[in-house]
C-alpha positions in Angstrom: 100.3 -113.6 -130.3 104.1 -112.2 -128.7 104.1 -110.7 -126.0 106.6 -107.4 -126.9 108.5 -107.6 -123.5 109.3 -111.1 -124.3 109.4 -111.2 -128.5 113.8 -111.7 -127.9 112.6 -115.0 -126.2 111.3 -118.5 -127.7 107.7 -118.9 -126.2 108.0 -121.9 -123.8 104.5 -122.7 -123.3 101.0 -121.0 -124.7 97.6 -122.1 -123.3 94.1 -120.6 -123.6 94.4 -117.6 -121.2 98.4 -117.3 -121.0 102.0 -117.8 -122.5 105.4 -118.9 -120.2 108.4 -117.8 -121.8 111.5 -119.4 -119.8 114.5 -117.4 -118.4 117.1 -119.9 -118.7 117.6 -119.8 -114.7 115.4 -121.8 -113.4 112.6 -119.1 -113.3 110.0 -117.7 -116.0 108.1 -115.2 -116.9 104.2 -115.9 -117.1 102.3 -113.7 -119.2 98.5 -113.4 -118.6 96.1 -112.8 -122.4 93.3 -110.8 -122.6 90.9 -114.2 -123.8 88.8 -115.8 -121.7 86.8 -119.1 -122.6 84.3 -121.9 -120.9 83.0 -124.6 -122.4 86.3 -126.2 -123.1 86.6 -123.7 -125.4 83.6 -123.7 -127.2 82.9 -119.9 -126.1 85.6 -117.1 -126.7 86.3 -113.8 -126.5 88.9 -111.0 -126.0 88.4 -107.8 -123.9 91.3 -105.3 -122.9 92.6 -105.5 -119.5 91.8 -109.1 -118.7 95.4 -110.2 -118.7 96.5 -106.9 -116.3 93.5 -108.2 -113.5 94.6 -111.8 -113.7 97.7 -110.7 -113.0 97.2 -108.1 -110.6 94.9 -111.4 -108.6 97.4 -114.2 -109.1 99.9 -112.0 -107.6 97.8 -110.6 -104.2 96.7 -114.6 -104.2 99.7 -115.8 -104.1 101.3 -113.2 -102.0 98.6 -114.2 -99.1 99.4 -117.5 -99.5 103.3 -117.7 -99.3 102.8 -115.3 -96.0 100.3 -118.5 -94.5 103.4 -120.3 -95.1 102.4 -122.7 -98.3 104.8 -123.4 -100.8 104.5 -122.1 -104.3 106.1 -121.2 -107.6 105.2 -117.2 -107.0 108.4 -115.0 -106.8 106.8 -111.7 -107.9 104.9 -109.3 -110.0 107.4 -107.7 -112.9 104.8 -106.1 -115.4 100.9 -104.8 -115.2 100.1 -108.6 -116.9 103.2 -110.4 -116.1 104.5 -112.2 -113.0 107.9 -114.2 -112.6 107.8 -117.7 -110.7 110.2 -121.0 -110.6 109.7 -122.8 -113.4 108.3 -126.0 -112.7 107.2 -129.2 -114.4 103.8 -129.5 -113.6 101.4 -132.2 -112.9 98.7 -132.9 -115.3 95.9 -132.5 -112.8 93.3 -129.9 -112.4 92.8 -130.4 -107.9 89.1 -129.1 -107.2 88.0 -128.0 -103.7 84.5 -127.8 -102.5 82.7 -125.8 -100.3 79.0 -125.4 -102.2 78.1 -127.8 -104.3 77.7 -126.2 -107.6 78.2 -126.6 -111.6 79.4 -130.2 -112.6 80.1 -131.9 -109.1 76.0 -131.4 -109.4 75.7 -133.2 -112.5 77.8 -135.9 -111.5 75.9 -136.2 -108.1 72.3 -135.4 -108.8 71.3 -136.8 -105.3 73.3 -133.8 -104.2 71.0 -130.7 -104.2 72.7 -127.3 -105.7 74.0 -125.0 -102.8 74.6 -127.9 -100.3 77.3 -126.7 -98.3 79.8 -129.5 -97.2 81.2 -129.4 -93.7 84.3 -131.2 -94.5 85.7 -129.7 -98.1 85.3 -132.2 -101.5 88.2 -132.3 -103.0 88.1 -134.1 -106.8 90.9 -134.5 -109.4 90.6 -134.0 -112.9 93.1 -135.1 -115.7 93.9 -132.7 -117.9 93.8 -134.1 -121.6 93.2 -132.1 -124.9 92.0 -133.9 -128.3 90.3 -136.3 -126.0 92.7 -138.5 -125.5 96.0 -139.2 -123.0 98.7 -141.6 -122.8 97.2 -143.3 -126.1 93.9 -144.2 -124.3 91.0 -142.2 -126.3 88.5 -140.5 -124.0 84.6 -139.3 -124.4 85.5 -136.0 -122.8 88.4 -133.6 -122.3 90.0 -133.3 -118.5 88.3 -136.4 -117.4 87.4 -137.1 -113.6 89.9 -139.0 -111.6 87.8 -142.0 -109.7 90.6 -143.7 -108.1 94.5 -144.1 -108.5 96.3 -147.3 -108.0 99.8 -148.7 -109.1 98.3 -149.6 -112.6 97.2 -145.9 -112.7 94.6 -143.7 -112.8 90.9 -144.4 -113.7 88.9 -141.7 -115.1 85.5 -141.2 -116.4 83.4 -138.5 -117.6 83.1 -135.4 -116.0 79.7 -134.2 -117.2 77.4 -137.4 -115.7 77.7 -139.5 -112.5 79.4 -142.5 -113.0 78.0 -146.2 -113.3 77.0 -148.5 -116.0 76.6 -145.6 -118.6 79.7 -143.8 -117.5 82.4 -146.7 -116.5 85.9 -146.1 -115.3 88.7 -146.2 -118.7 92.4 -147.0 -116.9 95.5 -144.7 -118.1 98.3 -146.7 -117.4 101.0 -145.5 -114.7 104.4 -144.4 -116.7 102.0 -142.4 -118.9 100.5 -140.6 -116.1 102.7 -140.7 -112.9 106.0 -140.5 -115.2 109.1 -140.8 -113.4 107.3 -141.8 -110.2 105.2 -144.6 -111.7 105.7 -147.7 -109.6 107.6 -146.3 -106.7 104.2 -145.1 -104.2 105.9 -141.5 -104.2 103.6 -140.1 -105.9 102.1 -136.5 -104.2 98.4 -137.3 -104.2 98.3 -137.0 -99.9 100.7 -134.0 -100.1 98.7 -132.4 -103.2 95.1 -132.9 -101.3 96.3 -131.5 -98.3 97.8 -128.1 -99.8 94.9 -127.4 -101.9 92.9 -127.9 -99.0 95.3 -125.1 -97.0 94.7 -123.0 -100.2 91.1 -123.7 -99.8 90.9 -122.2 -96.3 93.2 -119.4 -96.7 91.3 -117.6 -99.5 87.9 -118.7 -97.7 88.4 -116.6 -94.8 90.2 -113.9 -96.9 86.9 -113.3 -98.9 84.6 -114.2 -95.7 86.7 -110.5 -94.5 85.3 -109.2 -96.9 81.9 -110.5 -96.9 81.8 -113.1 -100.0 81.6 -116.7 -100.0 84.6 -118.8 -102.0 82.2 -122.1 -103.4 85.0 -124.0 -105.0 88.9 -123.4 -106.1 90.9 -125.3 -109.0 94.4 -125.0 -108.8 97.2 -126.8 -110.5 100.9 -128.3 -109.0 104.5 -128.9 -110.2 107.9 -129.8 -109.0 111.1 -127.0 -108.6 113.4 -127.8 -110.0 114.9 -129.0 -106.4 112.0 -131.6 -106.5 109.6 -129.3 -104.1 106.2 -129.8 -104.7 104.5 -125.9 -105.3 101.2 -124.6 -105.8 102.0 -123.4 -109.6 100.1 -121.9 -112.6 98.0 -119.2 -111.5 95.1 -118.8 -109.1 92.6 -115.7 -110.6 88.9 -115.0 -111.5 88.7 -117.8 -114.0 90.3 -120.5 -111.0 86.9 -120.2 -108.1 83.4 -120.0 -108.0 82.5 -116.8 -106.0 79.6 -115.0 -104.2 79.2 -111.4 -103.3 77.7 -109.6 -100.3 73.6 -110.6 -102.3 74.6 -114.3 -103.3 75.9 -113.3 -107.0 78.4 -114.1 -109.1 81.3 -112.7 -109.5 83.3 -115.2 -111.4 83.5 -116.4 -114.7 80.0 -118.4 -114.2 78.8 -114.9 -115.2 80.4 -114.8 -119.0 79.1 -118.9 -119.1 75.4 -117.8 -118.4 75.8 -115.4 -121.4 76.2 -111.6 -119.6 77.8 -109.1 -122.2 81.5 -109.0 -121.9 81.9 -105.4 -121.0 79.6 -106.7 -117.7 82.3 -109.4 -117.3 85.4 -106.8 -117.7 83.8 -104.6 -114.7 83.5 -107.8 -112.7 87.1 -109.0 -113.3 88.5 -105.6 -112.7 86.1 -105.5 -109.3 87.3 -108.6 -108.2 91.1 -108.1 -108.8 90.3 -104.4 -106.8 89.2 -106.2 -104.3 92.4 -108.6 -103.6 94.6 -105.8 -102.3 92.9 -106.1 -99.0 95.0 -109.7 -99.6 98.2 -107.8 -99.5 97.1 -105.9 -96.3 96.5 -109.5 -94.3 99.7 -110.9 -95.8 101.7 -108.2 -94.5 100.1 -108.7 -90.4 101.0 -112.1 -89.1 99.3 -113.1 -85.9 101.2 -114.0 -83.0 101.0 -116.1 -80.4 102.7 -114.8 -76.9 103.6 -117.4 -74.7 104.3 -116.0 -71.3 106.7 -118.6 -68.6 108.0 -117.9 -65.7 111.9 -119.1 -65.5 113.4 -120.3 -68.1 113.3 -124.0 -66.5 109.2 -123.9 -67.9 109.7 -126.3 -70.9 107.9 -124.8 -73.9 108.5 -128.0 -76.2 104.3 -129.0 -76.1 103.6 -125.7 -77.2 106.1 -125.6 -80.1 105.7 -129.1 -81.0 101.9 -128.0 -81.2 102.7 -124.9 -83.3 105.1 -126.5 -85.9 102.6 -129.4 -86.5 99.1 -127.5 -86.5 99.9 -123.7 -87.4 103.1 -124.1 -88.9 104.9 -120.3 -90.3 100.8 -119.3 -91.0 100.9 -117.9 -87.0 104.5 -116.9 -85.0 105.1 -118.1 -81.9 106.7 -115.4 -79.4 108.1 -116.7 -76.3 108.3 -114.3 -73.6 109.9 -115.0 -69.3 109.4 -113.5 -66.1 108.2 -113.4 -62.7 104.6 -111.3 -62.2 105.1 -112.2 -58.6 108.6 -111.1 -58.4 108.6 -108.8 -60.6 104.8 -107.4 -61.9 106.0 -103.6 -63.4 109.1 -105.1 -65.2 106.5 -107.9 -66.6 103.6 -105.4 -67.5 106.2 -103.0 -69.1 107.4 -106.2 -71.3 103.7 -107.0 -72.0 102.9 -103.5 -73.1 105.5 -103.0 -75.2 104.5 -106.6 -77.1 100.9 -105.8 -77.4 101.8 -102.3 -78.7 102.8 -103.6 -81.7 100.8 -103.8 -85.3 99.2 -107.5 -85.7 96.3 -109.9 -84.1 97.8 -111.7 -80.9 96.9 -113.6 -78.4 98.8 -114.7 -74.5 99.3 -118.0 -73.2 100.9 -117.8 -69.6 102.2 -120.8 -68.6 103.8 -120.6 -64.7 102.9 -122.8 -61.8 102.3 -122.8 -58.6 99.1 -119.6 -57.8 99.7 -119.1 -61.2 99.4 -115.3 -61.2 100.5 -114.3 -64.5 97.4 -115.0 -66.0 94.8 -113.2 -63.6 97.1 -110.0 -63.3 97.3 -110.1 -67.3 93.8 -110.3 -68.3 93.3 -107.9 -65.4 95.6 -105.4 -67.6 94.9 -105.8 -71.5 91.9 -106.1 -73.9 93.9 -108.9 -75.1 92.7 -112.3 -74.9 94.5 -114.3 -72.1 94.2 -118.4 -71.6 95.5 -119.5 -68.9 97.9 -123.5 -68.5 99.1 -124.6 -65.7 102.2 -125.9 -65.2 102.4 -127.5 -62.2 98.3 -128.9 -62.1 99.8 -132.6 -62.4 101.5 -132.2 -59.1 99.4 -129.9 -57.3 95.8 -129.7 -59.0 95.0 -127.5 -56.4 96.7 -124.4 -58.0 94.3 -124.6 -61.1 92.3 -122.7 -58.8 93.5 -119.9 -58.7 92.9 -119.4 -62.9 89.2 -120.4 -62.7 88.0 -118.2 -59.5 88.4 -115.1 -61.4 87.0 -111.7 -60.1 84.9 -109.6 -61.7 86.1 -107.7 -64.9 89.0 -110.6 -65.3 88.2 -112.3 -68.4 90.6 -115.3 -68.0 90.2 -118.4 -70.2 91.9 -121.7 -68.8 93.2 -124.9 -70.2 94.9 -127.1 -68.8 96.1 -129.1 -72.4 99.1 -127.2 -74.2 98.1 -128.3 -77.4 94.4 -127.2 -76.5 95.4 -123.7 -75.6 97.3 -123.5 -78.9 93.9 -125.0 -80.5 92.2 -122.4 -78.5 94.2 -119.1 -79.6 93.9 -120.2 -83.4 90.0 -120.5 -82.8 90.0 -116.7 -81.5 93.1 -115.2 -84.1 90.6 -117.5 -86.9 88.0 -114.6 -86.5 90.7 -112.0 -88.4 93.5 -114.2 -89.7 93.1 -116.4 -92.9 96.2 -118.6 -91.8 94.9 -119.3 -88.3 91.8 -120.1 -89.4 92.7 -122.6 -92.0 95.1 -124.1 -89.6 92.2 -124.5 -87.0 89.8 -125.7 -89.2 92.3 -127.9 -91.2 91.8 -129.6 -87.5 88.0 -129.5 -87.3 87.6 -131.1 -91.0 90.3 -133.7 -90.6 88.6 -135.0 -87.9 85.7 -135.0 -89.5 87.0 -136.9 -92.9 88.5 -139.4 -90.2 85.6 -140.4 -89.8 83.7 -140.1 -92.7 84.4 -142.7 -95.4 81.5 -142.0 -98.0 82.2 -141.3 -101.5 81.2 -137.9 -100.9 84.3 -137.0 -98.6 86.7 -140.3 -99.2 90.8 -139.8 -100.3 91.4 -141.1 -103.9 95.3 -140.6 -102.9 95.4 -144.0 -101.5 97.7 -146.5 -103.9 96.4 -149.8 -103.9 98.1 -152.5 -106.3 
């Protein structure tokens, strides 16, 4: 099949459910087909208008995801079933986060009971392969599961049945499957586990909005041509396991348990309908203000705290004055702020009777938390945050990096990006701890 916008171009690349025809500028055109498939392709069909919502849910995906601030290949929608991103050489791995236990992570953990929800995300790695084979080594089954990478490579086994005895690791060697970074320990497996556990997060709380429940997410990487590493490929209906409002499916586990294909069509088109809410949520950032008195209050632990936990997903406004001194100017200034479209939440930070806080969560429904900056010197004037009159809901913390922690928990409740960057947090600590198979990092090279 040519695509007619593109039949003056030489077709690039052509898989299952879409075609790449390359620009010649370091960008390409990727053109979603009306085919969808499971079984490794065993099952196939064609139904009109799959190609325009893939499209149409790549692009609201992706558009979400660039506003949360993470990196991909996405530079914008150019037809009804075409979008244009940087061309990129891609990985050959499928990444696989986990939220519910479901389809083959079940199979190859029967000890694991379907619908187990996992605290900390599962994230897996899959090879992809065709004609059962890669890097001369023959396999039993296409897109083999990763169990390990080392310098000597990657082993994989079978994806369909836990592993063991019956089911042993077979080795790829390294040039074959890290290429160009075989041997050197540069190799993106940290950098590729954390984004697609960002990703994870993002479009979790996006759906959660709207009342359905993301199980599990494949998406696929590759380098710029600047050497940036960038979410790639295309992240639609066919790339997550998804649950509406009642617990059903709304994915492409529908067409696998056999429903008619004009059933599938109405899903697919319901689902990409349902992704412009996505645009809406890229488009209102969540802010931060943080409030100091002079301009001697340092702000570099609140920053520091941003640029390493929220990063661009949540702005940081920084805002001075004197309520003492001055309170009309600094309610006026306040007013103003809060007046504008988008989720925030205030951080005073002042010393001394630290009246900036009391006097502003005296005056706005927004939420106020409280730090002081002088409590190390004079503890005493924490005081005057915690003994709060009536109607004064004031929220105090006396750890910069704990009030930043503490705004991202409260913007989490309508803002995709601050709740992935809290929770990124909340699971890290818990995969800290956590060494079992279940949650462990296969991105650690060992020789």
């Amino acid at each position: 099949m040519t695509n007619p916008v593109h039949s003056a171009r030489p077709l690039t690349t052509e898989g299952k459910t879409k075609q790449v025809y390359a620009l010649g500028d370091g960008t390409a055109d990727v053109v979603s087909k009306d085919d969808i498939t499971a079984g490794d392709g065993a099952k196939h069909d064609v139904f009109e208008g799959k190609g325009v919502f893939a499209t149409k849910t790549t692009s609201n995906v992706f558009e979400l995801l660039e506003a949360c601030g993470i990196p991909t290949a996405f530079i914008g929608r150019v037809a009804a079933d075409t979008f244009r991103a940087r061309l990129c050489t891609m990985l050959p791995y499928e990444v696989v986060a986990r939220r519910i236990a479901l389809g083959s992570y079940v199979k190859r953990n029967p000890e694991i009971k379907a619908g187990t929800r996992f605290e900390a995300l599962v994230v897996e790695f899959f090879l992809k392969t065709s004609g059962k084979a890669f890097g001369g080594v023959s396999l039993e089954k296409d897109d083999p599961l990763i169990t390990g990478f080392t310098s000597a490579g990657v082993g994989v086994c079978r994806p369909d049945m836990p592993q063991g005895s019956d089911n042993p690791p077979v080795n790829i060697p390294a040039r074959a499957v890290y290429g160009t970074h075989a041997g050197d320990g540069n190799h993106p497996f940290r950098e590729m586990e954390a984004l697609v556990r960002r990703v994870f997060l993002v479009l979790e709380k996006a759906w959660a909005l709207q009342g359905c429940t993301l199980c599990d997410l494949k998406i696929e990487f590759g380098f710029d041509d600047k050497g940036t590493l960038l979410v790639a490929d295309v992240v639609d209906n066919d790339s997550w396991r998804l649950l509406d409002e009642a617990g059903k499916h709304l994915d492409k586990q529908r067409y696998r348990d056999g429903a008619p294909v004009w059933q599938v069509r109405e899903l697919y088109e319901h689902v990409a309908r349902r992704t412009y809410a996505f645009a809406h949520l890229a488009k209102n950032k969540p802010t931060i203000v943080l409030w100091r008195a002079s301009e001697s209050d340092p702000i570099g632990p609140f920053s520091k705290a941003m640029k390493h936990i929220a990063g661009p997903a949540v702005l940081l406004e920084v805002e001075t004055g004197s309520v003492h001194k001055k309170p009309e100017r600094c309610l006026s200034v306040l007013r103003y702020i809060l007046a504008k479209p988008g989720s925030k939440v205030l951080i005073t930070y002042v010393g001394r009777s630290n009246g900036a806080g009391p006097v502003f969560a005296a005056e706005t429904h927004t939420p106020v938390i409280a730090v002081s900056a002088s409590v190390k010197e004079f503890p005493d004037d924490v005081w005057s945050s915690l003994r709060m009159p009536s109607n004064v809901p004031l929220m105090t913390v006396l750890d910069p990096t704990n009030a930043i922690l503490a705004a991202l928990g409260i913007l989490a409740e309508v803002s995709p990006g601050a709740y992935a960057a809290r929770r990124m947090v909340v699971e890290s600590a818990k995969l800290d701890v956590d060494n079992s198979p279940t949650h462990g990092r296969l991105w650690k090279l060992s020789s």
